[in-house]
N, C-alpha and C positions, 0 to 999 in steps of 0.2 A: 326666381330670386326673392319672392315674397312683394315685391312692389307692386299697386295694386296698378292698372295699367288700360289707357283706352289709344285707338289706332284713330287719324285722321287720314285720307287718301289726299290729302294736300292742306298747303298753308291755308290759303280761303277755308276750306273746308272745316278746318280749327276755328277758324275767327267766328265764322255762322254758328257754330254748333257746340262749340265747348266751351268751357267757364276758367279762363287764365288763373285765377284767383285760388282754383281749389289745384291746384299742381304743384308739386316739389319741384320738376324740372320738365324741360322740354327735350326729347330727343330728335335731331331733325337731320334729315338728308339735306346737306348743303345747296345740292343741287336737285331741286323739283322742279317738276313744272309750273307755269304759272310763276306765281311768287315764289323765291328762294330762301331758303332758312335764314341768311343774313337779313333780309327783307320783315320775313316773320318776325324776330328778333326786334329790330327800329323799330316796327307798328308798335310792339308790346310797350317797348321801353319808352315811346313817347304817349300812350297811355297811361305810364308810371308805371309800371309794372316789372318788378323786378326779378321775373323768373330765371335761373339760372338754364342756359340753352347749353345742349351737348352737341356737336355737331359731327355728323358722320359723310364719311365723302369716299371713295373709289380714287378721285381724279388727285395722279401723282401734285398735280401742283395744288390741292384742297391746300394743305397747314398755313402757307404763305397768302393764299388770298382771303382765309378767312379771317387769319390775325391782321392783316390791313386792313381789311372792313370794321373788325369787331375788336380788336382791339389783344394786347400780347398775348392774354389772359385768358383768353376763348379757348377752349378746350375742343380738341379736332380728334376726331378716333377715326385711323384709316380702315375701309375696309379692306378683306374681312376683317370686321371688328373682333378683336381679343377679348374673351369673356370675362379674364380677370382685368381689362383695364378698363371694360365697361362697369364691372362690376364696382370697381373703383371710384372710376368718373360718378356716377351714380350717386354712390352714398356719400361720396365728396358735395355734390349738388344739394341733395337733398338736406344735409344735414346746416348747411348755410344758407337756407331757405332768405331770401330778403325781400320784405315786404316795402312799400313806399312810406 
């Protein structure tokens, strides 16, 4: 799809190792081990960081608990994810990048 693109095998693993600051968006499995993408999400945002998070989930009840954590607005894509809604979500993110 052109987006240039790096993989974290978890939350922690982001936080050690990559730089929030240079991302258009974050794509997260709602549910990881460890820390949970809602989880990932609060750390960022109470660092000020206002990376727009896409969140992907499997578990029929993902939409509902993720907009009660994160708020109406949170954008949830069941899997399997649809490539035109990812594709969507995506440059929807990216293009309203918001910085602190």
């Amino acid at each position: 799809m052109g987006f240039a693109v790096a993989s974290y095998g978890s939350a922690e693993a982001f936080l050690r190792r990559g730089d929030p600051w240079t991302f258009g968006c974050l794509l997260v499995d709602f549910h990881l081990g460890g820390m949970n993408g809602a989880q990932l999400a609060e750390v960022l945002s109470r660092a000020g960081l206002r990376v727009p998070v896409i969140f992907m989930s499997a578990a029929a009840d993902a939409v509902p608990m993720v907009r009660r954590k994160m708020g109406r607005d949170a954008v949830v894509l069941r899997k399997p994810v649809d490539a035109n809604q990812l594709w969507s979500a995506l440059v929807a993110a990216t293009s309203e990048r918001r910085m602190p």
